[in-house]
C-alpha positions in Angstrom: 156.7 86.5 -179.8 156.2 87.3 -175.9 156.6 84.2 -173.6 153.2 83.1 -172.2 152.4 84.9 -168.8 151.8 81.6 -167.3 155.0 79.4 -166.8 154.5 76.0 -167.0 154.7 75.8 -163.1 151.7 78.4 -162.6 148.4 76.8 -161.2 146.2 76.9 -164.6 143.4 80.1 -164.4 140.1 78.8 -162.3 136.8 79.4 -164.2 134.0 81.3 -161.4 133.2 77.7 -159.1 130.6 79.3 -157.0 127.6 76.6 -156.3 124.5 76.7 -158.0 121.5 77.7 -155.7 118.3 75.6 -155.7 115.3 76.4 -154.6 113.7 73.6 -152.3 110.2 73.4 -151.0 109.6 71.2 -148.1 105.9 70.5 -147.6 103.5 68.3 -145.9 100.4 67.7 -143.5 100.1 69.9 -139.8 102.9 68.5 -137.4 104.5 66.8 -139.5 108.0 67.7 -139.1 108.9 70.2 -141.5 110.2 72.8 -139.5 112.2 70.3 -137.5 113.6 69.2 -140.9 114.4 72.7 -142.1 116.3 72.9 -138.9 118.3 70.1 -138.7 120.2 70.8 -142.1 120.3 74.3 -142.1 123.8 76.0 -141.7 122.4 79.5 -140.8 120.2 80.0 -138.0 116.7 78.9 -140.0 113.8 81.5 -140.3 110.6 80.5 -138.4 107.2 82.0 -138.7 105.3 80.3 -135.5 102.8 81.5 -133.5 101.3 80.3 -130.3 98.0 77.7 -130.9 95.3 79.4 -129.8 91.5 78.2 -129.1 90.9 79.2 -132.2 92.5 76.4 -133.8 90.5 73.8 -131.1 88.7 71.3 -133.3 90.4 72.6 -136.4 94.0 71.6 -136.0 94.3 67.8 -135.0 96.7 67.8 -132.1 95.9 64.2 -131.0 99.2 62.7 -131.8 101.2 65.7 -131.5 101.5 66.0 -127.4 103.0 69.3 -126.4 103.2 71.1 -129.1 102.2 74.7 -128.5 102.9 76.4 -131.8 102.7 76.2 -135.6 104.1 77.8 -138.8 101.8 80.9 -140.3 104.5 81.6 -143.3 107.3 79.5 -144.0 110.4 78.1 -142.6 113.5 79.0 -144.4 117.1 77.4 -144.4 120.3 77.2 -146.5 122.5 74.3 -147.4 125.9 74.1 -149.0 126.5 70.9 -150.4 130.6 70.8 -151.8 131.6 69.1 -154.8 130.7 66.8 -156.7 127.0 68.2 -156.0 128.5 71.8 -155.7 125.2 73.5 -155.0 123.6 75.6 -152.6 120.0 74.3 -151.2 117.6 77.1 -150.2 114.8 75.3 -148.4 111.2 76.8 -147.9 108.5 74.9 -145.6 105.3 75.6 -145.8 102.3 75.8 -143.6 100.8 72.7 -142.9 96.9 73.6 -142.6 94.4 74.1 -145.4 93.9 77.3 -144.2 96.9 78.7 -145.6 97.3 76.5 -148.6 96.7 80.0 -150.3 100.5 81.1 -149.7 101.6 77.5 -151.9 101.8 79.2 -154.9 104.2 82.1 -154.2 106.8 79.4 -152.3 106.6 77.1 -154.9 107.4 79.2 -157.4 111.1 78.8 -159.1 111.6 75.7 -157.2 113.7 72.8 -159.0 112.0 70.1 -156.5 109.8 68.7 -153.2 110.2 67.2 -150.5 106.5 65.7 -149.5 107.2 65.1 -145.4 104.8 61.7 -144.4 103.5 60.8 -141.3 102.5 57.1 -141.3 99.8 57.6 -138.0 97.7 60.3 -140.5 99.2 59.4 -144.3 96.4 61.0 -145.3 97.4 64.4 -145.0 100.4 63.8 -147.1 97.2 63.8 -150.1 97.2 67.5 -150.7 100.8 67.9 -151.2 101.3 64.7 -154.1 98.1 66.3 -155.3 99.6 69.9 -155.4 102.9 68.9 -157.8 101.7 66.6 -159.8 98.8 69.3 -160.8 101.9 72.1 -160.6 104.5 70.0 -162.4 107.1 70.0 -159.8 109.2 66.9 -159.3 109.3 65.6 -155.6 110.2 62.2 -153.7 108.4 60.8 -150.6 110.2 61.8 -146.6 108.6 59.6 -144.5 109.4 60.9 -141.0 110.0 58.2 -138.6 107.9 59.2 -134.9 108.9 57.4 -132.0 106.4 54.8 -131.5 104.9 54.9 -134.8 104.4 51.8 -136.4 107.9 51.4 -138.9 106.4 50.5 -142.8 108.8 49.7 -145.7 108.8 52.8 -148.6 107.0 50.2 -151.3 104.1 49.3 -148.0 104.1 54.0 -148.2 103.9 53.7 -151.5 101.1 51.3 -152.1 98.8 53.3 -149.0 99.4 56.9 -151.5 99.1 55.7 -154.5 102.3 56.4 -156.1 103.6 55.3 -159.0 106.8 53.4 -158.7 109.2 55.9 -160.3 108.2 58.0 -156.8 111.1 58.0 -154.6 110.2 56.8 -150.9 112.3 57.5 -148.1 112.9 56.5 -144.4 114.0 59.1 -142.5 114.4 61.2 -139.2 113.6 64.9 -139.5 115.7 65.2 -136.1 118.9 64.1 -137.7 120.9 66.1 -139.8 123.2 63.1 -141.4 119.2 61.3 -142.2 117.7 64.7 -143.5 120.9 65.3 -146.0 120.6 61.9 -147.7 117.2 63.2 -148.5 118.2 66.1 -150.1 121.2 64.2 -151.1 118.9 61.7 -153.0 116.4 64.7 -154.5 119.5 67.0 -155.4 121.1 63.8 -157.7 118.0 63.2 -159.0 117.2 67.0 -159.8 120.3 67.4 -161.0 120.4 64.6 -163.0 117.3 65.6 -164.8 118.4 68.9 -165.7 121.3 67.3 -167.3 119.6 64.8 -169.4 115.6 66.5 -169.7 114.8 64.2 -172.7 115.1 61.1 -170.4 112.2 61.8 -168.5 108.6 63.6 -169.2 108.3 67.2 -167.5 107.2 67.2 -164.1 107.4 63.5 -163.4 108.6 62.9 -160.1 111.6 61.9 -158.8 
């Protein structure tokens, strides 16, 4: 009988270890941060589909609170995310548009995704509505990003919680969509709990969120 190929000193053979890739939709009201937050975690230079505001958004898009800004996302915003071991995945990120008006392209970027990320503004909650509406109907799982604006009034997740509606198995999150160390423990948080649903589906009902 031939001596193994592998002496007891050889490195044992390495099954494939590439990282799972997870589809991730980032969503939320108009100005609310999303491409920011696409930005700030993305290792690649993220994909942005602005165009100028033009008067043909005056008294349709609400620009009150949102001083200076001079454009807004018509598609999506796209990023990538490695995340190493123990998580071992690969996040692929997709914002969407903000206004109602092109709530119509929802369906194609949602599509495949494993989870959501609903982005909140606590001066206009209210927009944040339409998204918890839109995967709850759809089934998707998704926590609660509530982005913190400089001089907006600073409420506790359960406070967010209470003003939406959600149930309290809804994560709720504090965060700054400038930061990338505060944007990964978001997806940090909703990749654990993704993950940990996909390992263990009889735990919890199908599209509950996280």
């Amino acid at each position: 009988m031939r001596d193994s190929a592998i002496s007891p000193s050889s490195p044992p053979p390495r099954a494939d270890t590439a990282p799972a890739a997870l589809k991730i939709v980032v969503a939320g009201g108009f100005g609310v941060g999303k491409t920011t937050f696409v930005g700030a975690i993305s290792e690649i230079a993220p994909l942005r589909t602005e165009a100028l505001m033009t008067a043909a958004s005056a008294g349709v898009d609400d620009l009150s609170l949102l001083a200076g800004k001079t454009g807004t996302t018509v598609a999506m915003d796209f990023g990538r995310r490695t995340f190493p071991p123990p998580a071992h995945v690969v996040l692929l990120l997709f914002g969407t548009p903000g206004q109602d008006r092109f709530f119509f392209m929802w369906d194609e970027l949602t599509r495949g995704a494993v989870a959501a990320v609903v982005l909140a503004d606590t001066r206009r909650l209210e927009e944040c509505w339409p998204a918890v509406d839109y995967f709850e109907d759809h089934q998707t799982p998704f926590l609660v990003a509530v982005n913190e604006f400089d001089g907006a009034h600073h409420y506790t997740p359960d406070e967010v919680r209470a003003a939406l509606e959600l149930p309290d198995e809804v994560a709720v999150l504090l965060c700054d969509a400038r930061s990338t160390a505060s944007v990964a423990d978001v997806l940090s948080h909703l990749v654990e709990r993704a993950l940990s649903r996909k390992r263990n589906p009889t735990r919890v009902s199908q599209g509950a969120p996280l």
